[in-house]
C-alpha positions as CSV (number, residue, x, y, z in Angstrom):
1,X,0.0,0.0,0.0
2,X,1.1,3.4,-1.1
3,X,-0.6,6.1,1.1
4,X,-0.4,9.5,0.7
5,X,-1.0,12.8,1.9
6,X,-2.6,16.0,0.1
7,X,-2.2,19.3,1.3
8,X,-3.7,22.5,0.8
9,X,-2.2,23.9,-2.5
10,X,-0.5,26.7,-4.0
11,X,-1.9,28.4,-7.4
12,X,-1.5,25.7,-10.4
13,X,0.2,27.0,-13.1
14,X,1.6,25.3,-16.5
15,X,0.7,23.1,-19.5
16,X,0.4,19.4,-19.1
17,X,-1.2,16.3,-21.3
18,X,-2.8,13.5,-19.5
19,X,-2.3,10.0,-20.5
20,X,-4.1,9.0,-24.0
21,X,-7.5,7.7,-23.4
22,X,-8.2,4.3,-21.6
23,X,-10.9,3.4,-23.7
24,X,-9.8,4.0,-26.9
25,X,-6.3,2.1,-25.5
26,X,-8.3,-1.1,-24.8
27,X,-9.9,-0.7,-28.1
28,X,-7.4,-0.3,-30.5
29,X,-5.4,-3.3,-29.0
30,X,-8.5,-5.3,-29.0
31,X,-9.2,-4.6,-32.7
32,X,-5.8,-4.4,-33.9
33,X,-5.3,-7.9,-33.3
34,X,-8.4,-8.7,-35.0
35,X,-7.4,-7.0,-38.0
36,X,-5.6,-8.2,-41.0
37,X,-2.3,-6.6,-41.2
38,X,-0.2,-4.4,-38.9
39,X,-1.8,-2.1,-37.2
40,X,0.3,1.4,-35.4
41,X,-1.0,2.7,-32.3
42,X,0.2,6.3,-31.2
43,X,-0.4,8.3,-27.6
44,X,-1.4,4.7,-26.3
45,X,-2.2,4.7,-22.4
46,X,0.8,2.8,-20.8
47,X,-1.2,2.3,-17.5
48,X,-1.4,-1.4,-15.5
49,X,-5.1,-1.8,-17.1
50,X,-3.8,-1.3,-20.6
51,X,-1.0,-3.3,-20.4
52,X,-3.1,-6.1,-19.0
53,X,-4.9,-6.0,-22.3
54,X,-1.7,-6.4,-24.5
55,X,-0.9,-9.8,-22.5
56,X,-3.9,-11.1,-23.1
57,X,-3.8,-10.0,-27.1
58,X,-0.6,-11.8,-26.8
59,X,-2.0,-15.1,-25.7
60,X,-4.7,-15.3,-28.0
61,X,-1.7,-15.3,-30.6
62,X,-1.6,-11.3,-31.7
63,X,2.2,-9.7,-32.1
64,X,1.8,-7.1,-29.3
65,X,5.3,-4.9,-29.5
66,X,6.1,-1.3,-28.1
67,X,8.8,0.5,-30.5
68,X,11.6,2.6,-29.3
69,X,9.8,6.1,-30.2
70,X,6.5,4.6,-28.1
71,X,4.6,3.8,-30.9
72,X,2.8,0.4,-30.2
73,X,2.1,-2.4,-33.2
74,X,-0.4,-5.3,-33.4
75,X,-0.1,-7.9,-36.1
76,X,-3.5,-9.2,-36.4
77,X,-5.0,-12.5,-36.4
78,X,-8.3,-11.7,-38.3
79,X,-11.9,-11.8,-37.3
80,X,-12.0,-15.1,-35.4
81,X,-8.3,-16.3,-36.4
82,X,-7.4,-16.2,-32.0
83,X,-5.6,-19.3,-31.2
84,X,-6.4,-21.1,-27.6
85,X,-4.6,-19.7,-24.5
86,X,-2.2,-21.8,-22.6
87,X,-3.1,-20.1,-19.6
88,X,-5.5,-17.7,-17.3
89,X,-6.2,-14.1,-18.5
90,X,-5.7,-11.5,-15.8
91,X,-7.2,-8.6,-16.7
92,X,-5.9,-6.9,-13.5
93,X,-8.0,-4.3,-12.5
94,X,-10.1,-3.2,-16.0
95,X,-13.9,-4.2,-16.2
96,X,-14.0,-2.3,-19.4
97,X,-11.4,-4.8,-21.0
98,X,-12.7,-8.1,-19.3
99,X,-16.1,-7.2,-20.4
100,X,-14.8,-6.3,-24.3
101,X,-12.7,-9.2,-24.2
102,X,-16.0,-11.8,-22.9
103,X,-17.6,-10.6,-26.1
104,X,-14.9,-11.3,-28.2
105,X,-14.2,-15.1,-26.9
106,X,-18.0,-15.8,-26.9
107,X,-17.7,-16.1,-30.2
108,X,-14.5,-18.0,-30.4
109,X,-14.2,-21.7,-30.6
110,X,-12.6,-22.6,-27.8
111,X,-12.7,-22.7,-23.6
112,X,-10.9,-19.3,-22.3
113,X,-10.2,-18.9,-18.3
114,X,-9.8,-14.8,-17.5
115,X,-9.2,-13.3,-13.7
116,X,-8.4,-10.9,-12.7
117,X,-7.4,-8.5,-8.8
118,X,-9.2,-8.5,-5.6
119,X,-11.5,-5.4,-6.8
120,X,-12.3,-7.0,-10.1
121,X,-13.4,-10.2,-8.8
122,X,-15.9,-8.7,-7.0
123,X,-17.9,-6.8,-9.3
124,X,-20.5,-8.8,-11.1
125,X,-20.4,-9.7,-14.9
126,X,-23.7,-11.4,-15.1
127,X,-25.3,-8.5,-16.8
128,X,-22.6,-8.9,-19.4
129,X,-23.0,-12.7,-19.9
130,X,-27.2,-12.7,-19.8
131,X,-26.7,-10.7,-23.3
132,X,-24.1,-12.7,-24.8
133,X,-25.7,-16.2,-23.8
134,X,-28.0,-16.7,-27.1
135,X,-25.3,-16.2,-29.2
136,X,-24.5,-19.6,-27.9
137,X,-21.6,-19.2,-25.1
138,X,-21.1,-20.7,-21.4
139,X,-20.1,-19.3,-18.9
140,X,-19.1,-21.4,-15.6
141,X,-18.0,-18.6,-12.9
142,X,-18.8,-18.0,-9.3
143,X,-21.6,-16.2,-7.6
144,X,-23.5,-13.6,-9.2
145,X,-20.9,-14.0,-12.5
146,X,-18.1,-12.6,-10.3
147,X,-14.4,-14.3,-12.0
148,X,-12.8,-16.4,-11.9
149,X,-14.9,-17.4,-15.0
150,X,-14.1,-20.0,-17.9
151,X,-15.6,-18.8,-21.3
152,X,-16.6,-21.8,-23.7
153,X,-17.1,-20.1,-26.9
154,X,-19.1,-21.4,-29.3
155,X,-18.1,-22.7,-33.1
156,X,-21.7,-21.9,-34.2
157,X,-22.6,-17.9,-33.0
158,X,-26.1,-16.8,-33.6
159,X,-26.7,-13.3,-34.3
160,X,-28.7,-11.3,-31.6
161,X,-31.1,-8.5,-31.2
162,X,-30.7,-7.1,-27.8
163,X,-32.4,-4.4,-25.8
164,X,-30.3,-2.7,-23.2
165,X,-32.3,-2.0,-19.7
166,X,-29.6,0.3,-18.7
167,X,-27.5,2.3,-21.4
168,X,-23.7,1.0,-20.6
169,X,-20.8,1.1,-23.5
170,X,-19.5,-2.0,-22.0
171,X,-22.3,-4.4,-22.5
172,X,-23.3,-2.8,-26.0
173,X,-19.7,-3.8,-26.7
174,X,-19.6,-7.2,-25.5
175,X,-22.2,-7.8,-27.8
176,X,-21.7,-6.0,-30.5
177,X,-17.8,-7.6,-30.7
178,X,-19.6,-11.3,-30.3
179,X,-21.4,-10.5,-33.3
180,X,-18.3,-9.6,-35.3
181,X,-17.2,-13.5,-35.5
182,X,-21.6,-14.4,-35.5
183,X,-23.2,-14.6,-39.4
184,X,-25.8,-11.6,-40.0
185,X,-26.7,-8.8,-38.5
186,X,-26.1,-8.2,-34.3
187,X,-28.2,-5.7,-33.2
188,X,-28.2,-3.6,-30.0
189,X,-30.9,-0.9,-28.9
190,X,-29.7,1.6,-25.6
191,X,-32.1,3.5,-24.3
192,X,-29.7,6.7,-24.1
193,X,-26.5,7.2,-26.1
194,X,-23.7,5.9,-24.2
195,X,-19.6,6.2,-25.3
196,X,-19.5,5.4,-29.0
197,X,-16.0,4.8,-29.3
198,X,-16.5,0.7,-30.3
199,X,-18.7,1.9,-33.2
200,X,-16.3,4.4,-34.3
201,X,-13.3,2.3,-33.8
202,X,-15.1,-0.8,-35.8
203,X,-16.0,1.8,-39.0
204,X,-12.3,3.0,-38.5
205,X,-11.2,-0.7,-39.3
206,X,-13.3,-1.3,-42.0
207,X,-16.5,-2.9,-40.3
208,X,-20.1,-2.0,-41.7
209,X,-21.8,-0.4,-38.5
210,X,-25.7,1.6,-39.0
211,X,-26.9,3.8,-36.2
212,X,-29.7,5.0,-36.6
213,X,-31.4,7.9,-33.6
214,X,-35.0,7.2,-32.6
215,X,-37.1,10.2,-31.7
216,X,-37.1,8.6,-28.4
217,X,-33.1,9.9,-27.6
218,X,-32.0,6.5,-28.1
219,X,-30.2,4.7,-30.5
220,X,-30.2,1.3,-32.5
221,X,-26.5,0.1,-33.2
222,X,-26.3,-2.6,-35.9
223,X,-23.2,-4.7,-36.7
224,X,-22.8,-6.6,-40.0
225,X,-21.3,-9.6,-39.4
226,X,-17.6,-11.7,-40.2
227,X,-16.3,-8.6,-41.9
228,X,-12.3,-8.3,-42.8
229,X,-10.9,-5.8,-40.2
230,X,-8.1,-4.2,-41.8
231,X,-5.0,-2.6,-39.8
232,X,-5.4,1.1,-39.7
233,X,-3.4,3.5,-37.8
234,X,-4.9,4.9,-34.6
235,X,-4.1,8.1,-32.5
236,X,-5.4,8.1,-29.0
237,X,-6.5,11.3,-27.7
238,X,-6.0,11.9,-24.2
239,X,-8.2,10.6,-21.7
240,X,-11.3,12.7,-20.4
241,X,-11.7,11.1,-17.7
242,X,-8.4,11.8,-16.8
243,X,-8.2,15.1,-17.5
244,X,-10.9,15.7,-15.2
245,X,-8.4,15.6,-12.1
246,X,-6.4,18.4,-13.1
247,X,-9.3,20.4,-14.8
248,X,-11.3,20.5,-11.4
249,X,-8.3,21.0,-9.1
250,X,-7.4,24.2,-11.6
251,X,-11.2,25.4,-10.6
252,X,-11.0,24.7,-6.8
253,X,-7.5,26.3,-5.7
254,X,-7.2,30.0,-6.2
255,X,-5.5,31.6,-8.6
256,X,-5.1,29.0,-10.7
257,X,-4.8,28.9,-14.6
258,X,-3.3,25.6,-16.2
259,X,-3.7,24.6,-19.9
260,X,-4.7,20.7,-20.7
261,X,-3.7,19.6,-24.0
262,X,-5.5,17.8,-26.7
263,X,-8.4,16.4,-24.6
264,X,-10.5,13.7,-26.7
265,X,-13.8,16.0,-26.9
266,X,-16.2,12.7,-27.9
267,X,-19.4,14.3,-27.1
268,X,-20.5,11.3,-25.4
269,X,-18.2,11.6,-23.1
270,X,-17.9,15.6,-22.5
271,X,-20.8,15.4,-19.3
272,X,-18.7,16.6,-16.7
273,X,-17.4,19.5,-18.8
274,X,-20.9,20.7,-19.8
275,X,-21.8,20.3,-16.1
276,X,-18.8,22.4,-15.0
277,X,-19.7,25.0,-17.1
278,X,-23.7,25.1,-16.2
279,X,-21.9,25.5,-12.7
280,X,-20.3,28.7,-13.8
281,X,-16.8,27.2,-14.8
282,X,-14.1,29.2,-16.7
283,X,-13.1,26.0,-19.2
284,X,-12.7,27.6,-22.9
285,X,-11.5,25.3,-25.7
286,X,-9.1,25.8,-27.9
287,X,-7.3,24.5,-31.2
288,X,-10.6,21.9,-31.8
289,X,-9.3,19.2,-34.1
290,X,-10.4,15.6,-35.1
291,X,-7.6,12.7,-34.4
292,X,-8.5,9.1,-35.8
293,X,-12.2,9.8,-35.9
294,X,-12.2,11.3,-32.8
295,X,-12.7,15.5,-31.1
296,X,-9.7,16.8,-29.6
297,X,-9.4,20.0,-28.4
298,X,-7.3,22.4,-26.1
299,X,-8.7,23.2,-22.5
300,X,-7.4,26.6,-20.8
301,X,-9.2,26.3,-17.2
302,X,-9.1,29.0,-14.8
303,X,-10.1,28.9,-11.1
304,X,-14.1,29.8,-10.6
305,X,-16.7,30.8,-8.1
306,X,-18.7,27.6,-9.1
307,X,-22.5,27.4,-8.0
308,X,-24.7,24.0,-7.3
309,X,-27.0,22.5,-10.2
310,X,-28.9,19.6,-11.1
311,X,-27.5,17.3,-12.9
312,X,-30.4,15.2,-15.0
313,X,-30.1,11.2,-14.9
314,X,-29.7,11.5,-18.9
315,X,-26.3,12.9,-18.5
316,X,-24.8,9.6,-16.9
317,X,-23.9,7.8,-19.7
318,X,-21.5,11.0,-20.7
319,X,-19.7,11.2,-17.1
320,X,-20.5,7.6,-15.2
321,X,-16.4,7.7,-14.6
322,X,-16.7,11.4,-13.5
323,X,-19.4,11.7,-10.8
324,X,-16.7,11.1,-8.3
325,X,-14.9,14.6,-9.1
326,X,-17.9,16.5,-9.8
327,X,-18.9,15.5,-5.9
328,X,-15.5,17.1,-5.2
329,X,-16.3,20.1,-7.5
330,X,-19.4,20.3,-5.7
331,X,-17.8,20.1,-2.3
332,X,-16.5,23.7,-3.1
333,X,-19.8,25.6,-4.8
334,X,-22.1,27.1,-3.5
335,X,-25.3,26.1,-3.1
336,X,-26.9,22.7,-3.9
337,X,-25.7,20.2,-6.1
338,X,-28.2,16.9,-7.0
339,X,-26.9,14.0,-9.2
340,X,-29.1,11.4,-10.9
341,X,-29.5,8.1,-12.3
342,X,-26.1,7.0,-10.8
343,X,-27.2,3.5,-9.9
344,X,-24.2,1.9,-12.5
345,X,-21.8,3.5,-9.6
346,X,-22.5,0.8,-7.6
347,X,-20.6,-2.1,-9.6
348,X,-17.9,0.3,-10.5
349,X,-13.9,-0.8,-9.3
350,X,-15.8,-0.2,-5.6
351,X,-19.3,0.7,-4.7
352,X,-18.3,3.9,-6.4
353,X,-21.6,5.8,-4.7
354,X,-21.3,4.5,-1.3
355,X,-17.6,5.2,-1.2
356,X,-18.2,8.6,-2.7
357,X,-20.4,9.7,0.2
358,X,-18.6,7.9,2.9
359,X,-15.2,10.1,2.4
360,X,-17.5,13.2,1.8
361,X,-18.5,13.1,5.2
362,X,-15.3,12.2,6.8
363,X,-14.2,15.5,5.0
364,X,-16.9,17.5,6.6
365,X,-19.4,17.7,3.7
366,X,-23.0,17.7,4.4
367,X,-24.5,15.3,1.4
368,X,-27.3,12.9,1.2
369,X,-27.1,9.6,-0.6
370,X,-29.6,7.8,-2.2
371,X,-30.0,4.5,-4.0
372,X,-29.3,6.1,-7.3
373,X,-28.6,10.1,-6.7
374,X,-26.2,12.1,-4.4
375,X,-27.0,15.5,-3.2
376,X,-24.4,17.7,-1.9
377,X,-24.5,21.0,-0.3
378,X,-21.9,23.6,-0.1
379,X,-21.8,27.4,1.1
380,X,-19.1,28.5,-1.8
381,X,-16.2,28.3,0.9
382,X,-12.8,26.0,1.0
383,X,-14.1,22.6,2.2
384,X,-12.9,21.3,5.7
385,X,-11.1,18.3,4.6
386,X,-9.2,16.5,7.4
387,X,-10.5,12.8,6.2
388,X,-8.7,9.7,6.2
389,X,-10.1,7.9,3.1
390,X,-9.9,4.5,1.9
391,X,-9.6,4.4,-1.6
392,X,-10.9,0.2,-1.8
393,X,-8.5,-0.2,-4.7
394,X,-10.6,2.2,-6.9
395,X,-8.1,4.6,-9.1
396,X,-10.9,7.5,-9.0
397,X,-12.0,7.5,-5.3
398,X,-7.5,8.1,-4.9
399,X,-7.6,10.7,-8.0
400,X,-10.7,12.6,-6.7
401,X,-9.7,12.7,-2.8
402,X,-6.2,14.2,-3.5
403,X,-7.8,17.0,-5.7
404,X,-10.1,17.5,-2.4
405,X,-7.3,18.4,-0.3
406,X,-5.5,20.4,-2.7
407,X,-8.5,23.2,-1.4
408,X,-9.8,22.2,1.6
409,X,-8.7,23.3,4.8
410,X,-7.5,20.7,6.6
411,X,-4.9,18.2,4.4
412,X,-6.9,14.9,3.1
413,X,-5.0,11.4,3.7
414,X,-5.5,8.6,1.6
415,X,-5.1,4.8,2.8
416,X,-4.1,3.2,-0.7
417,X,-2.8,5.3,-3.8
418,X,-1.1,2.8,-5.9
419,X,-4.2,1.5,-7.9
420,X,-3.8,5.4,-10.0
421,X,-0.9,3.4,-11.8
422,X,-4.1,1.6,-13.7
423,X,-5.0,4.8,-15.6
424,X,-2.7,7.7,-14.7
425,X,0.4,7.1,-13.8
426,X,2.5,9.7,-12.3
427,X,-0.8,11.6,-11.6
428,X,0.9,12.9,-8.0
429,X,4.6,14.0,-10.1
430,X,2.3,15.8,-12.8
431,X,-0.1,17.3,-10.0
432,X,3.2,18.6,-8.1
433,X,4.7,20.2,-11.0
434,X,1.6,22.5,-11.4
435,X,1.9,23.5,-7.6
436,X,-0.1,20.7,-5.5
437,X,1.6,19.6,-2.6
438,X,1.0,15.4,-2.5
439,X,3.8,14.3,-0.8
440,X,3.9,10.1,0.2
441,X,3.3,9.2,4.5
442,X,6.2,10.3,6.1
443,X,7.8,12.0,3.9
């Protein structure tokens, strides 16, 4: 364990870039070694989560290999051309690349075994097997589809129609990936428009994908089945999700002015920066660009007098990754701040809501938590801070709770900060050069 303590900050200053987008990493390994040929990945996320996902690319029989300059390439296998694994996958920490990955080997003729660390055997993958089980795949796992779990693909895929209760990128994915090696058309309906980066990343490799936008607000996804994926070159924005961490600390302490370059802009995934700006944020874009199919701009962010809002359910699927930071941002406005429709926190990396409202009020923050919203009230002054969190292996709840004291009164200690390596590391070096004051227990 790697605790640490954050103190109150001086003025951020500078230009940084985050680490490239998580996502978009998983992806492009994922389809690389689907594709026929060799495919170049540049700005690739080098984080414990990512590289978990290269392994396993590598023992389904992909060439996974980082150059010199720290451009990554993938010689494919083709659509259903994996070869059987000698042994387990751990997927280390990542739900989002366990969950891809189940989709892919439902539809793969052979019996895969996948793990992966305390936090991501806990969380349940049952609503990612119910979809994929008509397609023709076992699964043998433990309670509640919690891994260890053995995948026995099937040699004969049906294609599916399937209606998502709940919009989630991860599921839609699962599915719509099975249906890449499945005859026909896979189709998936979400009732709001979650992350699109599968769709785009799919049409980017040479996949025939239809969307089509019911009057409703939602969407129906369709997949065209046993296409030739063919290697493409892919530059990863950086991650939004990660760039919320420095973005909200540069609104929080005062005086503060920083510059975050070439931010992936998806606008399924820009929530928490329309939500910081409904708040009253100073966050202006700059130099707006597309990157591999993807929005990229430029954020200059200045510190702001930020004010409470609702937040409507709708927005989740934009921000679910975010709603931990927000709570911080919200921590420091004034007035109060209401989020909805946050029940997919709860089978995040931890009970994301629960632990979320726990360290709120061990930092002095008067909220209320519901089964699926969190309300919290501020009075537009620094935050008392003081607590002693537990981050429960989650990489946000660490991430979020060191922006927290960065502006709160008292300093903020937290129990466990080495699962940030998954998605940012050297978060705490980067925060430190712009001014924050995160120094490691005892030092």
């Amino acid at each position: 364990m790697k605790s640490v303590i954050s103190n109150q900050s001086s003025p951020l200053n500078g230009t940084i870039r985050v680490p490239g987008d998580k996502s978009i990493s998983h992806r492009a390994l994922m389809f690389g070694a689907m594709a026929v040929g060799r495919t170049r990945v540049s700005g690739l996320l080098e984080g414990e989560d990512v590289l978990c996902t290269a392994s396993a690319m590598r023992a389904l029989g992909a060439t996974v290999e980082r150059e010199e300059d720290g451009t990554w390439t993938i010689q494919g296998r083709g659509v259903g051309g994996f070869s059987e694994p000698t042994g387990v996958l751990d997927m280390g920490n990542s739900g989002t690349a366990a969950r891809l990955l189940m989709g892919i080997l439902a539809t793969q003729p052979f019996t895969t075994f996948m793990t992966g660390d305390a936090s991501l055997c806990s969380r349940p993958m049952e609503r990612v097997m119910k979809p994929l089980r008509p397609i023709g795949v076992n699964f043998v796992s433990r309670d509640k589809g919690r891994m260890p779990i053995a995948i026995q693909g099937t040699s004969n895929p049906m294609p599916i129609r399937y209606e998502l209760p709940v919009a989630s990128a991860q599921v839609k994915s699962a599915v719509l990936l099975a249906g890449l090696n499945a005859p026909g058309k896979t189709t998936v309906i979400e009732p709001n428009p979650s992350r699109d980066h599968t769709e785009k990343m799919l049409t980017h490799f040479g996949a025939d994908v239809e969307v089509v936008h019911e009057d409703n607000g939602g969407r129906v996804i369709t997949l065209t089945g046993q296409p030739e994926l063919v290697a493409r070159d892919v530059v990863v924005p950086t991650d939004p999700s990660s760039a919320a961490f420095p973005v909200v600390a540069a609104l929080i302490v005062p005086g503060s002015k920083i510059t975050v370059e070439a931010v992936g802009m998806n606008p399924l995934r820009t929530g928490l920066f329309t939500t910081l700006k409904e708040m009253g944020a100073k966050i202006t874009e700059e130099n707006r660009r597309i990157e591999a199919g993807e929005e990229v701009a430029d954020l200059v962010v200045e510190y702001s007098q930020l004010q409470g809002v609702d937040v409507p359910a709708s927005r989740a699927p934009s921000m679910i990754d975010e709603y931990p930071i927000l709570a911080v941002a919200a921590s420091f406005a004034k007035g109060t701040t209401r989020m909805n429709g946050l029940e997919e926190l709860r089978v995040k990396e931890s009970d994301r809501l629960a632990v979320v409202a726990e360290s709120l009020a061990a930092c002095g923050v008067d909220l209320e938590e519901g089964e699926d919203y969190l309300v919290v009230n501020g009075d537009g002054s620094p935050a008392q801070g003081g607590g002693e969190i537990q981050s429960r292996l989650d990489h946000r709840i660490a991430m979020s709770f060191i922006v927290f004291g960065m502006a709160s009164v008292q300093p903020v200690r937290i129990d466990d900060a080495s699962p940030i390596d998954t998605s940012f590391p050297g978060f705490n070096d980067l925060m430190n050069g712009l001014g924050a004051k995160i120094q490691g227990e005892g030092a």
